[in-house]
C-alpha positions, 0 to 999 in steps of 0.5 A: 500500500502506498502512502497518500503522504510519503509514497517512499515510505511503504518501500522501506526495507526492514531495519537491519543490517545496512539499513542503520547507514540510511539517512533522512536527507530533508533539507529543513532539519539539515538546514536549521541545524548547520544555521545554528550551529554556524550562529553560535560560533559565530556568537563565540567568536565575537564574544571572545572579541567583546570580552578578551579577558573573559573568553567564552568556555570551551565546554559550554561551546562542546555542549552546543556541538554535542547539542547539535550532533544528538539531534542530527542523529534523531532526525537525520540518521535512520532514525530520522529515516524509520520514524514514521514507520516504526513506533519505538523507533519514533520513541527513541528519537524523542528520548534523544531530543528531549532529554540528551540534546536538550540537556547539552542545549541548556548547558551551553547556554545559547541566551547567555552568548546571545546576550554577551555577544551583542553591543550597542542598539543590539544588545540593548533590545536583546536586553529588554527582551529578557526583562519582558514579560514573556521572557519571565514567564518562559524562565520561570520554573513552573512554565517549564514543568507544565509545558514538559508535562503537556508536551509528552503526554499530548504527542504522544496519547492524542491525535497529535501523533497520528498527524505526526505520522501523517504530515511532514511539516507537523512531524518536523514542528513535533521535533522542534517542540521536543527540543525547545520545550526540553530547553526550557525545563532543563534549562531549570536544573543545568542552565547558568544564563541570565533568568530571574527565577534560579533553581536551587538544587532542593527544587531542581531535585523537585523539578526531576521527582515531579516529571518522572510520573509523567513519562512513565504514565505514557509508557505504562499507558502505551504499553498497556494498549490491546490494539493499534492507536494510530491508524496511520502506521496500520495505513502503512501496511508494513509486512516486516517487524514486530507486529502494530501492538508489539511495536506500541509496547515496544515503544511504550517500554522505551519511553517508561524505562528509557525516560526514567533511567535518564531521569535518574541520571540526570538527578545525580549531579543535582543531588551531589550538588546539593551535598556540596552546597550543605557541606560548604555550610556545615563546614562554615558553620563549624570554623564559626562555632570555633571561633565564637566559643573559646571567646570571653566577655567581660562579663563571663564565658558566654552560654551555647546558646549565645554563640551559636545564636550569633553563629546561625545569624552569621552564617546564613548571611554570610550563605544565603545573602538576597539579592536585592533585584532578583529576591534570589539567594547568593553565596556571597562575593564569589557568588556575586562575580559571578552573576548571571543575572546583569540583565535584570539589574536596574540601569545600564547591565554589566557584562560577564563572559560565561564560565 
């Protein structure tokens, strides 16, 4: 049977062999991914001109590389190729946008070059964008949880899919939403860009723990399925492979343990940050505690409650100090050198090359 949409599709040999070579030549995945690639070493390039004593990080710069390699691999490798004829292939191509491009995404911090790179008029504008209304909501860590938790369920248990499957341009559009929508949200537990809103580890291990239902819901529910849920795969009328249902559950199975085992990977880092961060304030708490304790006064040694009432005032300060534009939290004057968050200064912002 030919498709009405993607006549090359029903000729698709079965997957194996050399058919893991094929490749998805569309040219608009091609071209958006070359452009943006293109523009941000552009960005890195002028950056490190602007800013000669503080070049752009050679990491942040490989995570965009990495960034851009992963969702070539999804849309434009055999995955690309056998997306819209095998469902857990489709699967793992939404893994890979959402939850390994999109990590790298955040970790390269595209805003942050966008900002740092521009001058004059340009960088004035891009300034007032990220004070804009919009730009708060979208950094804004419960916009990102709830477009996270809308994006996966929708795209996949809804009708949203079958036009995936159906149409082109909405399959290329499904893929732009996993990438940007996973910019958003991981953005939240890995980015270090200009945002109002910063996610301490607590709430970036929140943020993880809260998400983890909403994958494995989809998995479990598509895995649960008696019968084909999109008709336009049983249009396909594919006669190799795993059968419609066996390739929904196949599918279903990627997503729950696929997307829970990089959950939890993802979390690691968060929580032994959050070791660090509680470490870093026993330990100071502790230096405090010596050097308030052995202290006389005239009037006599003081009690254990003074000092280490006098120690907690001191070290919360000297920890947590709010920042007065922000309401967010520092760590003090190395924090404070530091600061992402020049673009929502009052008056004229600073500049600061990313670490």
């Amino acid at each position: 049977m030919t498709h009405h949409f993607f006549p090359s599709l029903a000729l698709l040999p079965p997957l194996a062999g050399g058919q893991f070579l094929r490749a998805d030549l569309a040219p608009v995945p091609i071209a958006v991914l070359a452009c943006g690639l293109a523009l941000y070493l552009w960005g890195v390039v002028r950056q490190n001109r602007l800013h000669p004593r503080h070049l752009w990080s050679a990491r942040r710069t490989a995570a965009f590389v990495g960034s851009t390699a992963v969702s070539a691999v999804a849309v434009v490798s055999f995955l690309g190729a056998y997306d819209r004829t095998l469902f857990w292939d489709h699967m793992i191509q939404h893994l890979l946008l959402i939850m390994v491009a999109a990590i790298l995404l955040a970790v390269s911090s595209p805003v942050d070059l966008l900002w740092l790179a521009t001058s004059g008029p340009a960088h004035r504008r891009v300034t007032a964008w990220l004070r804009s209304g919009p730009a708060r909501v979208a950094g804004h860590p419960a916009t990102a949880f709830v477009l996270y938790g809308l994006l996966v369920p929708l795209t996949h248990l809804t009708i949203l899919f079958n036009w995936a499957i159906e149409y082109e341009a909405v399959d290329q559009l499904d893929h732009f939403l996993f990438l940007a929508i996973g910019y958003l949200f991981w953005r939240q537990i890995f980015g270090a860009e200009p945002n109002r809103y910063r996610t301490q580890p607590p709430m970036r291990a929140l943020l993880l723990f809260l998400a983890v239902p909403v994958d494995t819901f989809v998995g479990l529910t598509l895995s649960l399925e008696q019968s084909e849920i999109f008709p336009a795969f049983t249009a396909e009328g594919r006669t190799w492979g795993p059968s419609p249902v066996t390739d929904l559950h196949i599918g279903g199975v990627v997503m729950w343990v696929g997307g829970d085992v990089l959950m939890m990977l993802a979390l690691i880092p968060v929580v032994l940050a959050w070791v660090r961060r509680e470490e870093r304030r026993a330990d100071l708490f502790d230096r405090e505690l010596e050097a308030y304790l052995p202290q006389q006064l005239p009037g006599g040694q003081p009690t254990a409650g003074f000092a280490l009432g006098r120690l907690r005032s001191s070290s919360v300060r000297s920890i947590e100090t709010p920042d007065p534009t922000t309401g967010a939290a520092t760590s003090g004057p190395a924090s404070r050198a530091s600061d992402h968050s020049a673009p929502f200064e009052t008056g004229p912002a600073g500049s600061a090359a990313g670490g």
